[in-house]
C-alpha positions in Angstrom: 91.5 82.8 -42.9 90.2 84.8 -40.1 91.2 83.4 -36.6 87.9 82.8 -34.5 86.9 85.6 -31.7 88.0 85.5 -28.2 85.2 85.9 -25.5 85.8 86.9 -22.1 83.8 86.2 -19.6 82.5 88.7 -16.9 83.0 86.9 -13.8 86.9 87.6 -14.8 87.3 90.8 -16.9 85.2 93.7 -17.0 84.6 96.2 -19.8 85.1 99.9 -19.7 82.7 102.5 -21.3 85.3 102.9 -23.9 85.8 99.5 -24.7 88.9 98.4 -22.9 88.9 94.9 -21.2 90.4 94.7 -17.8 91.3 91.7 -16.0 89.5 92.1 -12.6 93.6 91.4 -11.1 95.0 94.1 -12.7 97.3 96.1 -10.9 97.5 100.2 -11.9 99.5 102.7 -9.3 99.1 106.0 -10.5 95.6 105.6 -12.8 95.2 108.7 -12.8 98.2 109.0 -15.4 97.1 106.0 -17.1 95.5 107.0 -20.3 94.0 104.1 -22.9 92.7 104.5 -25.7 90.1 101.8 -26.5 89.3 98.8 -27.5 92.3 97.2 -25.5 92.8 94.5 -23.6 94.6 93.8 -20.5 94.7 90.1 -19.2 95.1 89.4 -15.2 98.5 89.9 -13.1 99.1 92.6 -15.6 101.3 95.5 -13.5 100.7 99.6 -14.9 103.6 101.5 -12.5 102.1 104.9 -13.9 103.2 106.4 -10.0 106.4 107.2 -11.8 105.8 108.7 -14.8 102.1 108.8 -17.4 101.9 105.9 -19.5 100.0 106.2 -22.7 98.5 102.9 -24.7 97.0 103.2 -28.1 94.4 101.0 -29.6 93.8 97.4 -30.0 96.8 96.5 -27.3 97.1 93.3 -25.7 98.8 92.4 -22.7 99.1 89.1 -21.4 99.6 87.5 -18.4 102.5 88.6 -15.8 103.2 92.0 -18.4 104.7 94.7 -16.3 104.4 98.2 -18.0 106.6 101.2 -16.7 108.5 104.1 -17.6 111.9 103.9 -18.3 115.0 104.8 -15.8 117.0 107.8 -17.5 119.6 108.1 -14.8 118.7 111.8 -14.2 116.9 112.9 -11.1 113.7 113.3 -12.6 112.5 110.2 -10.1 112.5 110.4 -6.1 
């Protein structure tokens, strides 16, 4: 059995021309190395720290609530 399809309203999320859904709180530094891929959705309060490194999300992701995406610390001196 199928679960029944989600709706989001507009007043809250807004659609992008390739399909993603974005919570209208969404927090990106760096979008500019953000790439998505379609058809994803990111719920409000969600955090995309792309000022330190590109982040790349495939298809059909979902992040919830309070998610905070960024690249990982290697130790090196790759960051400043």
């Amino acid at each position: 059995m199928e679960p029944a399809p989600i709706y989001y309203s507009l007043e809250k999320f807004y659609e992008t021309s390739s399909g993603n859904i974005l919570g209208r709180k969404v927090v990106v530094k760096g979008s500019n190395q953000v790439t998505l891929s379609g058809k994803s959705i990111l719920h409000n309060t969600c955090i995309l720290r792309a000022d330190l490194a590109k982040i790349s999300l495939g298809k059909y992701v979902i992040m919830k609530e309070g998610c905070i995406v960024k690249p990982s610390y290697t130790g090196g001196s790759g960051y400043k």
